[in-house]
C-alpha positions as CSV (number, residue, x, y, z in Angstrom):
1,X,41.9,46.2,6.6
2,X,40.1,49.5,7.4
3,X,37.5,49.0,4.8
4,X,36.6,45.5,6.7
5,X,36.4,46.8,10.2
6,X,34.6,49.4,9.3
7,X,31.8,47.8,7.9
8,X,31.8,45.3,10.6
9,X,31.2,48.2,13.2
10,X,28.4,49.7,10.9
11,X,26.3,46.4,9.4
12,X,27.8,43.2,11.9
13,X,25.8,41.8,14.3
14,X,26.9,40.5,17.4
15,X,24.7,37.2,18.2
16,X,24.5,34.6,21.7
17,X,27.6,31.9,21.3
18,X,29.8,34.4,19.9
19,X,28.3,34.4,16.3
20,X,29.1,37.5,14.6
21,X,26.3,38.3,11.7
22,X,28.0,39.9,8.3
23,X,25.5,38.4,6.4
24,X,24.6,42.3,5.0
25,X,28.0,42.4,3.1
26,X,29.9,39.6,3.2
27,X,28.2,36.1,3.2
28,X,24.7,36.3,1.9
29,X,24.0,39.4,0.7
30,X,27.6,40.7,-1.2
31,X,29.2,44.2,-1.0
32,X,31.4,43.7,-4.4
33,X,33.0,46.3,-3.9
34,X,34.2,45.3,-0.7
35,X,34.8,42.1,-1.9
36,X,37.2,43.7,-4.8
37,X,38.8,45.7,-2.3
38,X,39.1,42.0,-0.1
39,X,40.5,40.1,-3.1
40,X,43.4,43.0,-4.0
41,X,44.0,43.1,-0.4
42,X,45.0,39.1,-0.5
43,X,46.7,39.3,-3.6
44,X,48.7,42.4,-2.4
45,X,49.8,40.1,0.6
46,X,50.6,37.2,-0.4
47,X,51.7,37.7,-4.5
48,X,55.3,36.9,-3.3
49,X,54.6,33.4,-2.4
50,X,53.4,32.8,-6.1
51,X,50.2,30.9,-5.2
52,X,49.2,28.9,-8.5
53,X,45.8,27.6,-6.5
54,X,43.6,29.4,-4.0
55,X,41.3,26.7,-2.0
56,X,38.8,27.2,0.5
57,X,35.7,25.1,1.3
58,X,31.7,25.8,0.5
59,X,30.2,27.9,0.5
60,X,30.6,31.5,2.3
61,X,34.1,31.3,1.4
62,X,33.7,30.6,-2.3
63,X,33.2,34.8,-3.0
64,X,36.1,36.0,-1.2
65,X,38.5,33.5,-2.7
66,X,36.9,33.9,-6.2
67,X,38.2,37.9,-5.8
68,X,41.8,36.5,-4.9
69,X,41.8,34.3,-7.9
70,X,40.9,37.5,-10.0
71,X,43.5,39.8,-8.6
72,X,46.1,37.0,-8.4
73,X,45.2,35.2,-11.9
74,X,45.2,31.5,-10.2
75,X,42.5,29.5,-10.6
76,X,40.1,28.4,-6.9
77,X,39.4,25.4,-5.7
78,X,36.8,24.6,-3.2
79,X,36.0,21.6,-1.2
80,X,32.5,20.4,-1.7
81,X,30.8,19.3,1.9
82,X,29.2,16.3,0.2
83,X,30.0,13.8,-2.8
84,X,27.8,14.7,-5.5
85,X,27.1,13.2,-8.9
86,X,29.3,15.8,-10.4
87,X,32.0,14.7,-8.3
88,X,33.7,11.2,-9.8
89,X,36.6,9.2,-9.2
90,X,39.2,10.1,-6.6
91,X,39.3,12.2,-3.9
92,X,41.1,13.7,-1.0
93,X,39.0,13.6,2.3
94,X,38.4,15.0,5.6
95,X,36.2,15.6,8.3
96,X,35.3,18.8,9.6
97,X,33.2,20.4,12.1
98,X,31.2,23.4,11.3
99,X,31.5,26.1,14.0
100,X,28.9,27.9,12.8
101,X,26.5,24.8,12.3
102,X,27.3,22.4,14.8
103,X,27.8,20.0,13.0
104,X,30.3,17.8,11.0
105,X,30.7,17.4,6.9
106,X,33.1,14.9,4.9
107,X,34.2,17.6,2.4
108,X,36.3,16.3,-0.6
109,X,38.3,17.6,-3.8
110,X,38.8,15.7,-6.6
111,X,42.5,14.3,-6.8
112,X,42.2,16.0,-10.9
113,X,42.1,19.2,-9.0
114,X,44.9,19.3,-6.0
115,X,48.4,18.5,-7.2
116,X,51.9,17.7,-5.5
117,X,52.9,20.5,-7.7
118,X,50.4,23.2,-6.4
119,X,51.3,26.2,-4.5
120,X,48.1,26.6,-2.2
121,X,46.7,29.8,-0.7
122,X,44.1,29.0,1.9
123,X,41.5,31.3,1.9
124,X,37.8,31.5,4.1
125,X,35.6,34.5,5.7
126,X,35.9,33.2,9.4
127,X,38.4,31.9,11.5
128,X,36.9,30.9,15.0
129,X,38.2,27.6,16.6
130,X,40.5,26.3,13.2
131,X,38.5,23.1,12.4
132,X,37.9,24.3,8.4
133,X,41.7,25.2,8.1
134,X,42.9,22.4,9.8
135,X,40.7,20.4,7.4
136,X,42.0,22.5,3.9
137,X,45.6,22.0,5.6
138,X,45.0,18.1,5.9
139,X,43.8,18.0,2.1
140,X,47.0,19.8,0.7
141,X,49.0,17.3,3.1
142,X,47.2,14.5,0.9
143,X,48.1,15.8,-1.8
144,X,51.6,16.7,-1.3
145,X,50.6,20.3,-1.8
146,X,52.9,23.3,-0.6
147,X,50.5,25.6,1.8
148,X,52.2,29.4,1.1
149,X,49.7,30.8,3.4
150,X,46.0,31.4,4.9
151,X,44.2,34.2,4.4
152,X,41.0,34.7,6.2
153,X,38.4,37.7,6.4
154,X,36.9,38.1,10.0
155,X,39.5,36.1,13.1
156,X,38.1,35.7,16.1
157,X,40.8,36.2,17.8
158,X,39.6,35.6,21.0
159,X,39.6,32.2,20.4
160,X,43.3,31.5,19.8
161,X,43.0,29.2,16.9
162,X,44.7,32.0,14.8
163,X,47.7,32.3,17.4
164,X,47.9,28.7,17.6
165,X,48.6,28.3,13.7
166,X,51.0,31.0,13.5
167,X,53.0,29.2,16.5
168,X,53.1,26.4,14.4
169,X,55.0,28.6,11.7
170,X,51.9,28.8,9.2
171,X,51.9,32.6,7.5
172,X,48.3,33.6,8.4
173,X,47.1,37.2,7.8
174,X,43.8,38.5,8.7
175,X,41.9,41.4,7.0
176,X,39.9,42.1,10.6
177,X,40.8,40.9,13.5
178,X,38.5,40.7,16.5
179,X,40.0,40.5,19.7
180,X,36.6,40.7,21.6
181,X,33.3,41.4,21.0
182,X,29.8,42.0,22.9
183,X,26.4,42.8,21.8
184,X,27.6,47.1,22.9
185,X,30.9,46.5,21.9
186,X,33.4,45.3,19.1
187,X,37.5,45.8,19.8
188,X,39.5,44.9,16.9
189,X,43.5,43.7,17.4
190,X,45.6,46.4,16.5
């Protein structure tokens, strides 16, 4: 997506450990209309799989899959990094490990929520080494779920989680796609 890479060349960051820093636009301080132009963009790829649930894990992700839901008219689903009072009964869980933060979080969603019946878009800003996905994938699988497809805002493709999921014949579609990056330098996969 144009729009995306262009904004990454203009306001990203590129930080030590191959952190790339959108937090300008995309996942602390919002463009909107970027983020409208991000959820048509998902809907427009994947409205033939007929999605009825768009999940995606807390927090940064929460905004972009929020926009799917609009354009698409399903409702999202996010899975919470810790059980919380507001958070009863039963639940699916997984562990995941936190590129960005080093770290690993139990994240859950409530059994009400995630359905055998449910056709489930993925959705989340990064993809760097997969550990998130794999962890929304393992949920659905819980559930019985039917995963249509992943959509995901900034790949690093570099990495070759990305590859390594579409080898394993999962639809995944990227609105930027970074192939490498340096603090002088950006290349996006074309």
């Amino acid at each position: 997506m144009k729009q995306m890479e262009d904004k990454i060349l203009k306001e990203g960051v590129v930080l030590p450990g191959d952190i790339l820093k959108v937090g300008s636009f995309l996942n602390q301080n919002i463009d909107t209309q970027l983020l409208n132009q991000m959820g048509q963009e998902i809907a427009r790829l994947f409205e033939a799989e007929n999605p009825t649930k768009i999940l995606t894990i807390e927090a940064s992700g929460i905004a972009i899959a929020a926009a799917a839901g609009l354009a698409m008219g399903v409702p999202v689903l996010f899975a919470k990094k810790h059980i919380t009072s507001n958070v009863d009964g039963d639940v699916y869980s997984t562990v995941v490990h936190s590129f960005t933060h080093n770290a690993d979080y139990n994240v859950v969603v409530s059994k009400d929520y995630l359905r055998a019946e449910d056709r489930v878009l993925l959705v989340d800003d990064f993809l760097a080494n997969g550990k998130a996905l794999e962890g929304l994938m393992d949920l659905c699988d819980q559930a019985g779920a039917t995963l249509v497809g992943v959509a995901i805002a900034i790949e690093k493709c570099f990495t070759g989680a990305g590859d390594k999921f579409r080898a394993q014949g999962v639809r995944l579609e990227s609105l930027a796609a970074i192939e490498s990056m340096s603090e002088n330098e950006i290349v996006f996969r074309s």
